[in-house]
TORNUFI-488251 format. One line per field, with one value per residue: residue number from 1; x, y, z of N, C-alpha, C in turn; residue in three letters. Coordinates in nm, 2 decimals. Layout:
nr	(NUM/...)
n.u	(X/...)
n.v	(Y/...)
n.w	(Z/...)
ca.u	(X/...)
ca.v	(Y/...)
ca.w	(Z/...)
c.u	(X/...)
c.v	(Y/...)
c.w	(Z/...)
rest	(ALA/...)
# end
This chain:
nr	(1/2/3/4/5/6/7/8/9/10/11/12/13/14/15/16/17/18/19/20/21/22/23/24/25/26/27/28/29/30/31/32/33/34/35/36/37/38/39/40/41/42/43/44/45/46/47/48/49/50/51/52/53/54/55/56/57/58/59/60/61/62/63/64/65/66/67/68/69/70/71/72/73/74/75/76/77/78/79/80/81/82/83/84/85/86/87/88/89/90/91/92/93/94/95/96/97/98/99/100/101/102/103/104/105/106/107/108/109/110/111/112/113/114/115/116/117/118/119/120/121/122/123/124/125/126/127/128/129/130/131/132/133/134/135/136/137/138/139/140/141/142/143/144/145/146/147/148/149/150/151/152/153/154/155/156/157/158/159/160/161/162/163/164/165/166/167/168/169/170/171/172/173/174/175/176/177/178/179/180/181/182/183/184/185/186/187/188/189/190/191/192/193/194/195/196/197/198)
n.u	(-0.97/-1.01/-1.09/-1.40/-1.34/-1.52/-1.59/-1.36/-1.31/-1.51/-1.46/-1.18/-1.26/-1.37/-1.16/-0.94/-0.69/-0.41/-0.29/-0.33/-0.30/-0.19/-0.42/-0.66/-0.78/-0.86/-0.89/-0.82/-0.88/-0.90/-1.11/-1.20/-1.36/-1.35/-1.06/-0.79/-0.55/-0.37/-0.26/0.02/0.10/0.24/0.12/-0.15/-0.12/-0.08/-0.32/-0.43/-0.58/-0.77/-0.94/-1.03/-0.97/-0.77/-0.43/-0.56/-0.43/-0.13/0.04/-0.10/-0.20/0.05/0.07/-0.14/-0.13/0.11/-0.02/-0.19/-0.45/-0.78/-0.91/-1.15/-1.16/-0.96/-1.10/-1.29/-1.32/-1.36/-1.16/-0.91/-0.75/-0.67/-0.43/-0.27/0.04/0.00/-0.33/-0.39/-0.33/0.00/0.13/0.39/0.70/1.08/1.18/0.97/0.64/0.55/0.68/0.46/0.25/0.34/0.13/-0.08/0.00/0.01/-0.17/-0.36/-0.24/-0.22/-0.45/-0.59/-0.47/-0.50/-0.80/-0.82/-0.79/-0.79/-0.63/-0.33/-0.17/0.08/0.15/0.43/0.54/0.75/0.99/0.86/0.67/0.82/0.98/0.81/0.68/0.86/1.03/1.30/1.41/1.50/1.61/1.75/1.88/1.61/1.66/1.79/1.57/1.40/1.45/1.54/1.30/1.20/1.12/0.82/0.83/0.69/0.45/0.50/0.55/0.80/0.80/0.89/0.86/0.56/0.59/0.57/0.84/0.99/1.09/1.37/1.48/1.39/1.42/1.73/1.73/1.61/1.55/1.32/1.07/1.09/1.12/1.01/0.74/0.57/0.57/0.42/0.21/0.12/0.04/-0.12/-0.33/-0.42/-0.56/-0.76/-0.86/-0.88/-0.73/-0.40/-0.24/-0.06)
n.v	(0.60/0.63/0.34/0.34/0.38/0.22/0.06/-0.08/-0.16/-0.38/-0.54/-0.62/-0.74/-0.95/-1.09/-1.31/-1.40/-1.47/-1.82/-2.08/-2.05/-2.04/-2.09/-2.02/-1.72/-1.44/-1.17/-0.84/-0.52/-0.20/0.05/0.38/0.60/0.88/0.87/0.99/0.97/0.70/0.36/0.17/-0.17/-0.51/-0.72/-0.93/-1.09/-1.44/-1.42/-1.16/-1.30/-1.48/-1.35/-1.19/-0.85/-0.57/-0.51/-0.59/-0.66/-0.75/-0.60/-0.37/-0.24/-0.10/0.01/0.23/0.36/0.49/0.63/0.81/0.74/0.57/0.25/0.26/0.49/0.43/0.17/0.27/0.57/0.69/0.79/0.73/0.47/0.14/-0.01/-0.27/-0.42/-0.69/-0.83/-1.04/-1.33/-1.45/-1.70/-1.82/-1.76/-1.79/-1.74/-1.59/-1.46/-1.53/-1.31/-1.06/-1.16/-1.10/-1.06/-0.94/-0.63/-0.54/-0.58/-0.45/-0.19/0.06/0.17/0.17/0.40/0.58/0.62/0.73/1.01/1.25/1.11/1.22/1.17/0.92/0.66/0.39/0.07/-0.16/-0.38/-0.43/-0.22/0.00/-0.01/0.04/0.28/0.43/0.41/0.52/0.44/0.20/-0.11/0.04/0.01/-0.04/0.13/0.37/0.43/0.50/0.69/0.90/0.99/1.13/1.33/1.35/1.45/1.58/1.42/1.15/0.91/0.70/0.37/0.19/-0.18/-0.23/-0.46/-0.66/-0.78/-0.64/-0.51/-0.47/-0.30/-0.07/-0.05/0.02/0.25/0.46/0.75/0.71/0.69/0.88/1.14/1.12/0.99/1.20/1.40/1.21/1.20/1.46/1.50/1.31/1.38/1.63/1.55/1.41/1.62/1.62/1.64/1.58/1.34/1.39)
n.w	(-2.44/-2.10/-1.84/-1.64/-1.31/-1.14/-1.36/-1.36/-1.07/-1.06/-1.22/-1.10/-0.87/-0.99/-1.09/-1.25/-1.37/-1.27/-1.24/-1.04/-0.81/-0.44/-0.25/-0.42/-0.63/-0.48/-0.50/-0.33/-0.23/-0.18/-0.30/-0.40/-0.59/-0.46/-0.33/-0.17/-0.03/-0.10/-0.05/-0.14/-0.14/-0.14/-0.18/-0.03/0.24/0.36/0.62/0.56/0.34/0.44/0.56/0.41/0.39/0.33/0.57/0.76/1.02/1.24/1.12/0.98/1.18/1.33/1.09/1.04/1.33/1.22/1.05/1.18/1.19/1.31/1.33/1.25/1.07/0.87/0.71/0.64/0.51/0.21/0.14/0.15/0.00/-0.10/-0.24/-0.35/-0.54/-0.61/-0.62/-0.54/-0.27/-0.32/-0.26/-0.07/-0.02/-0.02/0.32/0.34/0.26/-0.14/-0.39/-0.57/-0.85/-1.17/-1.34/-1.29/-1.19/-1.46/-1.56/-1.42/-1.31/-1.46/-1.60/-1.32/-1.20/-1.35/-1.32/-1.10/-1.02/-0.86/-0.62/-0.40/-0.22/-0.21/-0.08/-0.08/0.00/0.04/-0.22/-0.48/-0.52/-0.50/-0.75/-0.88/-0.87/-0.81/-1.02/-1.03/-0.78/-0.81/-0.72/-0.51/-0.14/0.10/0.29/0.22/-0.02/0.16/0.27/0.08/0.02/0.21/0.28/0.15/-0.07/-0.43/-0.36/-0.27/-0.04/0.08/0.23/0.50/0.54/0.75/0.93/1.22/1.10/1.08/1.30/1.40/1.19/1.28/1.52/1.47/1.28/1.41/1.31/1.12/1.23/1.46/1.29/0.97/1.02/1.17/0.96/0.77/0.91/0.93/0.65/0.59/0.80/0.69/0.45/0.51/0.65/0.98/1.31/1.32/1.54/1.85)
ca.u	(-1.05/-0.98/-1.20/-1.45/-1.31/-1.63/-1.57/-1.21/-1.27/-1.58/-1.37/-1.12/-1.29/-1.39/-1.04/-0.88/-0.60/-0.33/-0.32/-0.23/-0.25/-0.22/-0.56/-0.70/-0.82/-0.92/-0.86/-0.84/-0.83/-0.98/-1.05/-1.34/-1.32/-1.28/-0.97/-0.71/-0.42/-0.28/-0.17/0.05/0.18/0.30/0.01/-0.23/-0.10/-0.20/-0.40/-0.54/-0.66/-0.91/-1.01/-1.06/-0.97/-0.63/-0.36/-0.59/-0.32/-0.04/0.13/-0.18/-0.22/0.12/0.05/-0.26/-0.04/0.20/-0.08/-0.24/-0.61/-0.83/-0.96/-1.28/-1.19/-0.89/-1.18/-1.41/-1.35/-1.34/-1.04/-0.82/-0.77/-0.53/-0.36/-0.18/0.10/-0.06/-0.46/-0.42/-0.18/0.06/0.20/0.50/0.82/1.24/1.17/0.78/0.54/0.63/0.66/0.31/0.24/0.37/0.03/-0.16/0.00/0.07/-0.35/-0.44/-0.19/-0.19/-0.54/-0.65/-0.37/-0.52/-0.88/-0.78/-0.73/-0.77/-0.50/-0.25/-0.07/0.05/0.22/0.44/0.58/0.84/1.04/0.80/0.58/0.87/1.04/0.69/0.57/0.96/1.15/1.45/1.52/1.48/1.76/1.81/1.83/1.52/1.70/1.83/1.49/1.33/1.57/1.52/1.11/1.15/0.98/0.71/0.82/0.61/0.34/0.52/0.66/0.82/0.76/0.95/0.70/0.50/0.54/0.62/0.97/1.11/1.13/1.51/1.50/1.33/1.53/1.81/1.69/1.46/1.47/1.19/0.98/1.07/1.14/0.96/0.62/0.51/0.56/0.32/0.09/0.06/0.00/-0.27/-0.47/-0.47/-0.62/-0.87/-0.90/-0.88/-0.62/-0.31/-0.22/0.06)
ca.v	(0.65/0.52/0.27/0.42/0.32/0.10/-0.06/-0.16/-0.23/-0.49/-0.61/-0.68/-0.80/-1.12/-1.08/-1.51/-1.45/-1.56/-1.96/-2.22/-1.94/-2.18/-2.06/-1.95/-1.62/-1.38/-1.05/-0.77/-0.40/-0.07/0.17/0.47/0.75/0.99/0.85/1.11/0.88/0.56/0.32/0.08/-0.22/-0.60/-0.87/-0.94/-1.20/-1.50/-1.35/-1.05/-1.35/-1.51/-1.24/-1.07/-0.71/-0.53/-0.48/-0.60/-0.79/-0.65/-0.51/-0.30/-0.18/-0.04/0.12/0.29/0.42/0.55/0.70/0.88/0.66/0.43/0.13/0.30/0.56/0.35/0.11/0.33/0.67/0.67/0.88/0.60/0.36/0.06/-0.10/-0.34/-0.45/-0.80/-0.86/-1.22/-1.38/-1.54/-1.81/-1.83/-1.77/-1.84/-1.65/-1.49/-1.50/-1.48/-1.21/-1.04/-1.20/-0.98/-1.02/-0.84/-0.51/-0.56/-0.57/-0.33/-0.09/0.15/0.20/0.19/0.48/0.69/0.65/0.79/1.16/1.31/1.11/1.36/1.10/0.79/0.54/0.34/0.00/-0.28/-0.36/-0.37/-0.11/0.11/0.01/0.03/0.39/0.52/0.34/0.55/0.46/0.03/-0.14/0.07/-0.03/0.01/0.26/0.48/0.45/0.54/0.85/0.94/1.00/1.12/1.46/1.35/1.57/1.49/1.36/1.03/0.83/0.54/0.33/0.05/-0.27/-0.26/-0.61/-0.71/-0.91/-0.52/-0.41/-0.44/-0.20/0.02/-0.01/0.06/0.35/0.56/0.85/0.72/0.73/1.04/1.26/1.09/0.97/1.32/1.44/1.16/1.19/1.57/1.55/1.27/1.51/1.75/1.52/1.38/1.70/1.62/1.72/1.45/1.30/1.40)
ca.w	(-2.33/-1.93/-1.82/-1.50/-1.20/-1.09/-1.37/-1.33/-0.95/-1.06/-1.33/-1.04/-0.81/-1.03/-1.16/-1.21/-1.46/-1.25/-1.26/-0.96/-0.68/-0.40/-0.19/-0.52/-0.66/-0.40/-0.49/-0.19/-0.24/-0.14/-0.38/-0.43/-0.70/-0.37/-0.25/-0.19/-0.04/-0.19/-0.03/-0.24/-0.10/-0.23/-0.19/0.03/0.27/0.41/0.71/0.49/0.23/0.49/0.61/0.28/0.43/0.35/0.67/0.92/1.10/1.31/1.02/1.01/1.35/1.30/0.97/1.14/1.37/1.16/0.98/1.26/1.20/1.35/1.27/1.17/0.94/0.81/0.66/0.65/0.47/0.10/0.08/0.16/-0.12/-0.08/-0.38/-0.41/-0.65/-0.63/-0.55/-0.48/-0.20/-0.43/-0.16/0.00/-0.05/0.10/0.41/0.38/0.10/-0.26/-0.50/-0.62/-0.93/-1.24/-1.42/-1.19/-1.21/-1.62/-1.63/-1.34/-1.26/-1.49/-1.60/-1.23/-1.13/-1.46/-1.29/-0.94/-1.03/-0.71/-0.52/-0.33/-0.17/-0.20/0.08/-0.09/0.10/-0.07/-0.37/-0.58/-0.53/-0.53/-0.86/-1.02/-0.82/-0.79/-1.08/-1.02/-0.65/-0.81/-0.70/-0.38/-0.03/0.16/0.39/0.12/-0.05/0.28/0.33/-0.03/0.03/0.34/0.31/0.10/-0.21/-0.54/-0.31/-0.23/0.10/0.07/0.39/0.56/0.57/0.87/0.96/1.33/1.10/1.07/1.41/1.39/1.11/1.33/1.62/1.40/1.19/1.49/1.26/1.09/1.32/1.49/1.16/0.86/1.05/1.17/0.84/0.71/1.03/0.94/0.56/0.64/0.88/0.58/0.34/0.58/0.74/1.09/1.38/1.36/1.71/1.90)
c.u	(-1.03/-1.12/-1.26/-1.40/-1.42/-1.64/-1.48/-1.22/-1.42/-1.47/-1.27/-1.08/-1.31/-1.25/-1.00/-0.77/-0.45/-0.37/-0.28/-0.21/-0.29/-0.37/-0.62/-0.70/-0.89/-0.86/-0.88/-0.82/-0.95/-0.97/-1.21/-1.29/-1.29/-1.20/-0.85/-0.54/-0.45/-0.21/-0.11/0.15/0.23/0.19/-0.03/-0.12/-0.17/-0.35/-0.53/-0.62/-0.77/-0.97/-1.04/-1.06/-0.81/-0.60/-0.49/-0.56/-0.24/0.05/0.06/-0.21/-0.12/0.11/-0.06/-0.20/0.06/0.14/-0.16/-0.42/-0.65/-0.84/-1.07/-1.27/-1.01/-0.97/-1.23/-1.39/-1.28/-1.21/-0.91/-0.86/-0.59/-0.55/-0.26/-0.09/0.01/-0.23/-0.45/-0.31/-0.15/0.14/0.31/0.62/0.96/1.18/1.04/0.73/0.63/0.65/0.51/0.33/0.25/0.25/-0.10/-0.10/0.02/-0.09/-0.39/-0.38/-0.24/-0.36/-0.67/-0.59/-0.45/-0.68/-0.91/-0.75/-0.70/-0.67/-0.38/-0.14/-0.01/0.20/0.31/0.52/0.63/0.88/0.95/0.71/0.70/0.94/0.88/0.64/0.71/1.09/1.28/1.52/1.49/1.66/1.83/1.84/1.70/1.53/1.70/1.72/1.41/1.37/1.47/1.38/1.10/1.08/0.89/0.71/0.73/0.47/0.32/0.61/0.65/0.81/0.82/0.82/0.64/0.50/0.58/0.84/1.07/1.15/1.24/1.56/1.46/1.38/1.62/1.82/1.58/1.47/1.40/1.10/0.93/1.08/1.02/0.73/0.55/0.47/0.41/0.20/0.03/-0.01/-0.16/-0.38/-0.50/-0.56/-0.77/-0.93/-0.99/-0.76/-0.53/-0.22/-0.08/0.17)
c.v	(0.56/0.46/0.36/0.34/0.18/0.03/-0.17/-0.27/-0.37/-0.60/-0.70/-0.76/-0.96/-1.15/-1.26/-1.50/-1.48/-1.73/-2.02/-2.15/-2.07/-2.22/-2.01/-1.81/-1.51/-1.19/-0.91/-0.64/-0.33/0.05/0.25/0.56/0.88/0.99/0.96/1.07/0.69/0.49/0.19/-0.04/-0.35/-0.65/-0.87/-1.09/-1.30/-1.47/-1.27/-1.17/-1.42/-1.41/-1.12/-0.89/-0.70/-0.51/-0.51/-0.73/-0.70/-0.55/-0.38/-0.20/-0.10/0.06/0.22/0.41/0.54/0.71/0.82/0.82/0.56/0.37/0.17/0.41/0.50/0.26/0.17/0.47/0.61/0.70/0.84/0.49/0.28/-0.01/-0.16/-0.40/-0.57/-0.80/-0.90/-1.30/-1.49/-1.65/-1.76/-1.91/-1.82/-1.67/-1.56/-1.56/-1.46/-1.35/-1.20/-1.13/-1.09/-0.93/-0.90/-0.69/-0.50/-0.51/-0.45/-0.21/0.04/0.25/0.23/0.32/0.61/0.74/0.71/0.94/1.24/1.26/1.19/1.31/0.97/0.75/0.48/0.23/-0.11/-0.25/-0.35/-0.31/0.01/0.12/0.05/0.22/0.50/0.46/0.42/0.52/0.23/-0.01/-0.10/-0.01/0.02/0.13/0.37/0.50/0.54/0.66/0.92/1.02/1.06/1.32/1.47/1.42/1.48/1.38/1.19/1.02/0.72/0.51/0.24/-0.06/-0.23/-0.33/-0.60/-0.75/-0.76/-0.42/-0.41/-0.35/-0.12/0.07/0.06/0.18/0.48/0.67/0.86/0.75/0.87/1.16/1.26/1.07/1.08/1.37/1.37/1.16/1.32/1.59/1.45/1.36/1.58/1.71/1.51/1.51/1.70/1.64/1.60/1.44/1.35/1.30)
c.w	(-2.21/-1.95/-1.67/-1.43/-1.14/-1.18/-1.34/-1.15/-0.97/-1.14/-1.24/-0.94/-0.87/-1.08/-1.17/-1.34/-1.42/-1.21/-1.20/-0.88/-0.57/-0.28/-0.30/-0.54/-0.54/-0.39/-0.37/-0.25/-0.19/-0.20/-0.42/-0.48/-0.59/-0.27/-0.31/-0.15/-0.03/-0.10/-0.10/-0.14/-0.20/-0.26/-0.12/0.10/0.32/0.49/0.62/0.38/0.30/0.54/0.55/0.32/0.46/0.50/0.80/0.99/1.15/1.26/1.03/1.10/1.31/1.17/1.02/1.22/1.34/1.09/1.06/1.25/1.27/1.27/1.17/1.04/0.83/0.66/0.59/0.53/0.36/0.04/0.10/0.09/-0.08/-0.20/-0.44/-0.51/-0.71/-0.58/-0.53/-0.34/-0.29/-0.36/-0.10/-0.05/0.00/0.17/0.43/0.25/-0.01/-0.31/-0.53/-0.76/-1.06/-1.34/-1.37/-1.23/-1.37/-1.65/-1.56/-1.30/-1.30/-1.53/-1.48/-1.16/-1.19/-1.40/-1.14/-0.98/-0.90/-0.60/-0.53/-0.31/-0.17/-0.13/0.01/-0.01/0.01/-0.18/-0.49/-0.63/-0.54/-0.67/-0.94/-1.03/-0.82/-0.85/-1.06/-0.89/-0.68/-0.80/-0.54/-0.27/0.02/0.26/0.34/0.00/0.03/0.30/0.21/-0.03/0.10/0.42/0.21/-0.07/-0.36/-0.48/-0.28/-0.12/0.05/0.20/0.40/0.56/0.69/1.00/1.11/1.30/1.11/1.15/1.46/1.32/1.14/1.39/1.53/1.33/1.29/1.40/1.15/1.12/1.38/1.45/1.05/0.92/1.10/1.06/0.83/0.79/0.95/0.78/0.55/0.72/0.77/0.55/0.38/0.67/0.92/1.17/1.38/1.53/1.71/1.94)
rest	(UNK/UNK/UNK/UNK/UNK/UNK/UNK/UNK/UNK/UNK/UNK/UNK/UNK/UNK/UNK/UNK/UNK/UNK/UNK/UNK/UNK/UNK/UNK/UNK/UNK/UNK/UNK/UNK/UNK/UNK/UNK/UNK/UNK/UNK/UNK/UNK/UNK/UNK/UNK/UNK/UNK/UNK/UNK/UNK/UNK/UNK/UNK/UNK/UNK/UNK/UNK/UNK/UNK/UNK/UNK/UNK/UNK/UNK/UNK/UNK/UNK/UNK/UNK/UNK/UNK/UNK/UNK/UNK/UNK/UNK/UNK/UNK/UNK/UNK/UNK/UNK/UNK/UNK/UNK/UNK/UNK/UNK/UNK/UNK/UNK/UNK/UNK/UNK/UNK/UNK/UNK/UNK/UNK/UNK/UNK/UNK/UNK/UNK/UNK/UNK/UNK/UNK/UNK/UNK/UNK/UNK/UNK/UNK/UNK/UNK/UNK/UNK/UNK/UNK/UNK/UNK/UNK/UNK/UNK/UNK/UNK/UNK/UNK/UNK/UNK/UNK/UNK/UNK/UNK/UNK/UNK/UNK/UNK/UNK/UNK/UNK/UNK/UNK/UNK/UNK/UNK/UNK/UNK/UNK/UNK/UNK/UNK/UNK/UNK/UNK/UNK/UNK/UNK/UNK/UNK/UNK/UNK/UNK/UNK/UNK/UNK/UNK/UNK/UNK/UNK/UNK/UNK/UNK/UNK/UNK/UNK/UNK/UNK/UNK/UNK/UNK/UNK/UNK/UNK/UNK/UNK/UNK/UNK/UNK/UNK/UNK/UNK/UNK/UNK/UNK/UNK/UNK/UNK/UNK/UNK/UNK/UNK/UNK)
# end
């Protein structure tokens, strides 16, 4: 039998079974039994760990964006659940933070995925939210991942990061933006049923 969702997210909130995290234990997520899209990313990073609240950093803004939401119903409506590969920021790695920590999703993935029934949609963003959410595109490029997704079929997008570091991959690639982000603008209004911006 699944575990209820409120318990898993108390459960995970006190969560401490990775060991030597270098700000300790601080798990971050957003999740309510009437979330309808998913968003899955790596780890909480530095920023998001003092300020215990997923993407609100500039990565965020941009995700927002992308998404067609504010600030306020970003936070705010239940029907957005963010979920991380990693709860904890796992430090820093060659070139950004590290890798999520592989205990985290080993304990919470799967019985947290089984207690979501109602998600429609889910966001995915990085390597290893996509080997874990789209093991057949593991190994890709992010481009050719990103293509792969790119009309939503099976009720998944893959997403470029967000970050400020990938606005070369932006430049580079505009028909994300101007093909793939409508798409995702318009199936978001659905969910949330409101009108997606122009």
């Amino acid at each position: 039998m699944s575990q209820s969702l409120q318990t898993l997210v108390s459960d995970m909130a006190a969560c401490t079974i990775c060991k030597g995290l270098p700000l300790g234990p601080r798990p971050i997520f957003q999740l309510d039994a009437e979330a309808r899209l998913l968003i899955v990313g790596q780890a909480p990073g530095r920023i998001t760990h003092h300020k215990a609240r997923p993407f609100d950093d500039p990565s965020g803004e941009r995700l927002r964006n992308w998404l067609g939401v504010d600030r306020t119903t970003f936070f705010g409506d239940p029907r957005i659940g963010i979920f991380p590969m990693g709860l904890c920021f796992p430090g820093s790695g060659k070139g950004g933070d590290a890798p999520p920590r592989p205990e985290c999703a080993a304990t919470w993935r799967a019985p947290v995925i089984a207690a979501l029934p109602q998600v429609e949609l889910t966001l995915v963003l990085g390597r290893y939210a996509i080997e874990w959410h789209r093991p057949d595109l593991k190994g890709k490029p992010v481009t050719q991942a990103v293509a792969a997704c790119a009309r939503g079929e099976d009720g998944v997008f893959v997403l470029p990061h967000p970050s400020p570091r990938n606005n070369r991959w932006l430049r580079q690639n505009d028909w994300f933006e101007a093909e793939v982000v409508p798409r995702i603008r318009a199936r978001v209004a659905e969910l949330l049923d409101h009108t997606p911006p122009v």
